[in-house]
TISE-457535 format. One record per residue (C-alpha): residue number from 1; z, y, x. Coordinates in steps of 0.001 Angstrom, whole numbers, always signed. Layout:
BEGIN
{atom NUM, {Z, Y, X}};
...
//
This chain:
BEGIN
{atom 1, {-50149, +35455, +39014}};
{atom 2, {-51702, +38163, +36884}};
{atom 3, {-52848, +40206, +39698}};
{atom 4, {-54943, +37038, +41268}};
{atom 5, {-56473, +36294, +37798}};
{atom 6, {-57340, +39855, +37615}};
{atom 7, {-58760, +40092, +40798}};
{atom 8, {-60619, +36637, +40523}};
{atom 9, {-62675, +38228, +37445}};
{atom 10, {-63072, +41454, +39083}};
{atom 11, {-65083, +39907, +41757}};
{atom 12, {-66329, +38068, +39323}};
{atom 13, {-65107, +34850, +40254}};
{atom 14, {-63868, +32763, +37013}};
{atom 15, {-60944, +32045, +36361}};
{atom 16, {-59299, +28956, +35544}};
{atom 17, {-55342, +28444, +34648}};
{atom 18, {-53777, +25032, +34855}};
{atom 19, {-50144, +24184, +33766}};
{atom 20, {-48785, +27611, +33005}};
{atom 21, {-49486, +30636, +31538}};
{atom 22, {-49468, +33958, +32934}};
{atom 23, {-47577, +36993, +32276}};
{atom 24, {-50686, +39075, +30872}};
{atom 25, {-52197, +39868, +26969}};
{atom 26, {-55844, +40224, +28294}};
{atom 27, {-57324, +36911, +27622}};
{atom 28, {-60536, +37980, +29183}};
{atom 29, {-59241, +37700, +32601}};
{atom 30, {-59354, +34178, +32583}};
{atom 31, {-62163, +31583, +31385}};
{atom 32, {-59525, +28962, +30025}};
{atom 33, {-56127, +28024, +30199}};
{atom 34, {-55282, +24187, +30175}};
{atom 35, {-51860, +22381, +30112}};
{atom 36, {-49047, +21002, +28133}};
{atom 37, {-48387, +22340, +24521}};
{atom 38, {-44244, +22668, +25203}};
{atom 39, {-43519, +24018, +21760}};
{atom 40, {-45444, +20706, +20512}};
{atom 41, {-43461, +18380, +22815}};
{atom 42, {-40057, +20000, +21241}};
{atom 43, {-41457, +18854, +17703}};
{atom 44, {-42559, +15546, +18647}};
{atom 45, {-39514, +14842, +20069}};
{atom 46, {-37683, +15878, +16671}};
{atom 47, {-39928, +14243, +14796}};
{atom 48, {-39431, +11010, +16451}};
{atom 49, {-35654, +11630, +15860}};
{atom 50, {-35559, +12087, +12583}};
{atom 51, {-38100, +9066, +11616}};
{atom 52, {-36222, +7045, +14072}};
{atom 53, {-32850, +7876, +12295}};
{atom 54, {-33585, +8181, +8923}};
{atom 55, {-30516, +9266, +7690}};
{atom 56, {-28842, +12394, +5434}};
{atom 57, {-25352, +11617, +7407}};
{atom 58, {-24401, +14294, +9585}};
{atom 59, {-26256, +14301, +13157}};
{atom 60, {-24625, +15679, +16160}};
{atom 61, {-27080, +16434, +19078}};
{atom 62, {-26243, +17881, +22333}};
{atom 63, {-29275, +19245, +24124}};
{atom 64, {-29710, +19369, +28311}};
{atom 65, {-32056, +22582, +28634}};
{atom 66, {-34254, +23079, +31355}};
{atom 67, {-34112, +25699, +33634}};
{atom 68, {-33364, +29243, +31724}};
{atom 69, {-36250, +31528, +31096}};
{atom 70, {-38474, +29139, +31926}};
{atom 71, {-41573, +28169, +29504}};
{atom 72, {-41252, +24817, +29254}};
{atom 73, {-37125, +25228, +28331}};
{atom 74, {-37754, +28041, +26170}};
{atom 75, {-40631, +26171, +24110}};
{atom 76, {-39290, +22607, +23811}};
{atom 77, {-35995, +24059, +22131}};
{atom 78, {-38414, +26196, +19491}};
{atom 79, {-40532, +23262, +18829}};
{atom 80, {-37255, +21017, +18669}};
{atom 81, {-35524, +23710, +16727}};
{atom 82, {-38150, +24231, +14344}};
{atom 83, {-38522, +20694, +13065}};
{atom 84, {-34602, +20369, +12880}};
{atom 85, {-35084, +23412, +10752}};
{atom 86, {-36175, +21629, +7590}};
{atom 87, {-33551, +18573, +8065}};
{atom 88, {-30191, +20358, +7982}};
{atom 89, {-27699, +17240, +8678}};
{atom 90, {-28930, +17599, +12385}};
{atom 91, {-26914, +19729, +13918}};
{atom 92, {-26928, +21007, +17728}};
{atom 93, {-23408, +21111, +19166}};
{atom 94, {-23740, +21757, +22440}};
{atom 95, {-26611, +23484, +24672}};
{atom 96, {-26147, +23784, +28196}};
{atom 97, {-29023, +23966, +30907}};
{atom 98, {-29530, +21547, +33264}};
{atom 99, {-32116, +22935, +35520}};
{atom 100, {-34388, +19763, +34965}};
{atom 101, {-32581, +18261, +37646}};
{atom 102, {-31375, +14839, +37657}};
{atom 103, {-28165, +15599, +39631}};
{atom 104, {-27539, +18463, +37277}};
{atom 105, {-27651, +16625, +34161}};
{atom 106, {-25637, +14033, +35156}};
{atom 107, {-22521, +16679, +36158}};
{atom 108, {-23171, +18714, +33299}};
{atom 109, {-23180, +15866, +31297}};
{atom 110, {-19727, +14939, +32301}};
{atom 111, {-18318, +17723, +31264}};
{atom 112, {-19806, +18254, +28537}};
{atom 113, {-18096, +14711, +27338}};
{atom 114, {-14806, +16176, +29200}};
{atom 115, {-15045, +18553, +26606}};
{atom 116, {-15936, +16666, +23374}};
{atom 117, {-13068, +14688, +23455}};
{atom 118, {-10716, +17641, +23776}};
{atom 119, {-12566, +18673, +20505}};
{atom 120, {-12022, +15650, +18711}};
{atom 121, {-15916, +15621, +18514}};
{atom 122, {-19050, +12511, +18866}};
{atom 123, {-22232, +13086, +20442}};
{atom 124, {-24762, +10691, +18382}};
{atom 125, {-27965, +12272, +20002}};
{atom 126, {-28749, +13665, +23570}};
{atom 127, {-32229, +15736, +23801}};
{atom 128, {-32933, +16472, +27281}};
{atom 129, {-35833, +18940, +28245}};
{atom 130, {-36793, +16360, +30739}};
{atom 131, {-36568, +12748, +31699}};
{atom 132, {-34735, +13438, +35283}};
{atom 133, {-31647, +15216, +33202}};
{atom 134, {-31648, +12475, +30657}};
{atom 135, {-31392, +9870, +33349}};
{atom 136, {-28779, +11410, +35054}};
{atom 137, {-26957, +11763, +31609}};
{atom 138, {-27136, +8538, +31130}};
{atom 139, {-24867, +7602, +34507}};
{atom 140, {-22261, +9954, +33484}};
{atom 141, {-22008, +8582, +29617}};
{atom 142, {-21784, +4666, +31743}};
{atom 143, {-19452, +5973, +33771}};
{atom 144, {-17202, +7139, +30404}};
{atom 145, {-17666, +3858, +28962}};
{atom 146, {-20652, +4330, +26592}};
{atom 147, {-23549, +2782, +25740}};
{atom 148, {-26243, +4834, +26064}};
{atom 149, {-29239, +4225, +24057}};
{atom 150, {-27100, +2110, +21496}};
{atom 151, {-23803, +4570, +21411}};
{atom 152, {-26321, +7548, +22010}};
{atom 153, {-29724, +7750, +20854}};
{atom 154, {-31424, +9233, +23819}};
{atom 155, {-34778, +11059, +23226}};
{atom 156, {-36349, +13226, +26509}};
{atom 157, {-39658, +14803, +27927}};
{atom 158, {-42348, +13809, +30716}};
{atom 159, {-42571, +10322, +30242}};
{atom 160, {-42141, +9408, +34287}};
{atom 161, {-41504, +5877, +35414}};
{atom 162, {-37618, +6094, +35722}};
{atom 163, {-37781, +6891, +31749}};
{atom 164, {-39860, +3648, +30959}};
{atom 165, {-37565, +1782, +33191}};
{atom 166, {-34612, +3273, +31215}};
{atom 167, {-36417, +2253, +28158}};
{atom 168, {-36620, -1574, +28881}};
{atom 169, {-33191, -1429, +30324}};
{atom 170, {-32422, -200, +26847}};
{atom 171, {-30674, +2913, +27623}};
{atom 172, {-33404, +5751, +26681}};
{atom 173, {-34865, +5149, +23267}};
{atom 174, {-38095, +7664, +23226}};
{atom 175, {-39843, +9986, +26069}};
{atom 176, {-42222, +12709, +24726}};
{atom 177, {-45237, +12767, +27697}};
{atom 178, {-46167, +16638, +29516}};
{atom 179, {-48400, +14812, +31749}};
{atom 180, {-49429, +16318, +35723}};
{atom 181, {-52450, +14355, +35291}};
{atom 182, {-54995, +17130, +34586}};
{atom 183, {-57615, +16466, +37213}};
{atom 184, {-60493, +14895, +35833}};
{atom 185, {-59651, +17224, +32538}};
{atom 186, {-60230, +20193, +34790}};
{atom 187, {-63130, +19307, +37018}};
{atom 188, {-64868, +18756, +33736}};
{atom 189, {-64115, +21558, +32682}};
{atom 190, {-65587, +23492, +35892}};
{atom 191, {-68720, +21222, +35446}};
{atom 192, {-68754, +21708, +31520}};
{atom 193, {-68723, +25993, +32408}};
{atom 194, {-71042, +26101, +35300}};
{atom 195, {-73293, +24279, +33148}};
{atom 196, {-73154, +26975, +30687}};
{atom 197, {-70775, +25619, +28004}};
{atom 198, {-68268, +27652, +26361}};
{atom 199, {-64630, +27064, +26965}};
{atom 200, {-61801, +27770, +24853}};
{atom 201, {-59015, +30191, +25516}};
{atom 202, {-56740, +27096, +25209}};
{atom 203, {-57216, +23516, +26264}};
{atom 204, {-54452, +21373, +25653}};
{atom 205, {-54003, +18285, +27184}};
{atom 206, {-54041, +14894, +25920}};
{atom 207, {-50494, +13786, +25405}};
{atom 208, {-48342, +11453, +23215}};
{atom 209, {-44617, +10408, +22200}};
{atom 210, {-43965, +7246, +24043}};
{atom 211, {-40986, +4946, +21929}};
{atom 212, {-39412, +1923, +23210}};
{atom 213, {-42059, -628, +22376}};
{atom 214, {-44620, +890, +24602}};
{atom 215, {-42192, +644, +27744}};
{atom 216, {-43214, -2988, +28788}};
{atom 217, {-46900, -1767, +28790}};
{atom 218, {-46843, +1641, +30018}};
{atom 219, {-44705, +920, +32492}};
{atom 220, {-46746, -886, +35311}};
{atom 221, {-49267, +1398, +35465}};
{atom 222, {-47445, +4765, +35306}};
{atom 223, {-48903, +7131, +38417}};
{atom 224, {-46058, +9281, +38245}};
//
């Protein structure tokens, strides 16, 4: 991807980036990158946890990561992480990727409760990376017997239209939204340069933490 923004300025073409980043400490290659602040998604999803809780018991999470070595995984644990940071009693127990599949999260999930009761351990918290690996988690913990959403707090990322389902089924209690939606943000922003405006390096899209008593509203009109 760095060679194409490279070679986009060279001919002195500018350069937008949408979604991701790319691999490359020259910032002048590009006119503006806009997405999804992942780090910020892990601490709003942290910080809904720990208002939502409210509690100096002892917190057992087990986090679904997304795919390894991938941006979005890597910065939704730091942001997560970094909240959890100042609130000790929450406590991480098990981290195991789940590829951001649906299918994935609900097999790792089983095991993962295989192996907390040969432990002699509780889950109270699930944090998945994304929505499709918390709703898949949420069939295996049914198919153990337990509640989810009321024996598990379940908090996730995305905010698709399975998760505000979930949500007024009562089985996921928060999505944090990384929305696809950047269209109109980014033709504005072509309009807003070729008019001669300055950009910023970093445009960050509009986004918000989405708890249970948004689900009957949100819900209808979700476009993805």
């Amino acid at each position: 991807m760095a060679p194409g923004a490279a070679g986009g300025e060279g001919r002195g073409h500018p350069v937008i980036l949408t979604d991701r980043a790319v691999d490359e400490k020259d910032e002048t290659l590009w006119v503006t990158l806009m997405g999804s602040d992942f780090v910020e998604e892990g601490r709003r999803a942290a910080r809904w946890l720990v208002e939502h809780l409210d509690t100096r018991d002892p917190v057992n999470i087990v986090e679904l990561q997304g795919t390894v070595g991938s941006a979005p995984a890597i910065d939704r644990k730091a942001g997560f992480e970094e909240v959890l940071a100042e609130h000790p009693n929450y406590r991480i127990i098990r981290s195991v990727s789940g590829d951001f599949f649906r299918s994935i999260g609900e097999s790792v999930m089983r095991e993962i409760l295989v192996d907390l009761r040969a432990s002699g351990e509780h889950m109270d918290v699930l944090f998945a990376h994304n929505d499709d690996m918390a709703i898949g988690a949420i069939a295996a913990m049914e198919e153990a017997g337990i509640a989810p959403g009321r024996d598990v707090v379940i908090v996730s990322v995305d905010a698709i239209r399975d998760a505000f389902k979930a949500m007024i089924d009562g089985k996921l209690n928060c999505t944090v939204e990384c929305s696809p939606l950047l269209g109109k943000q980014l033709m504005k922003a072509v309009k807003d340069y070729m008019a001669g405006k300055d950009l910023p390096i970093r445009m960050v899209t509009a986004e918000k933490c989405s708890p249970p008593r948004w689900r009957g509203r949100c819900w209808p009109t979700r476009k993805y």
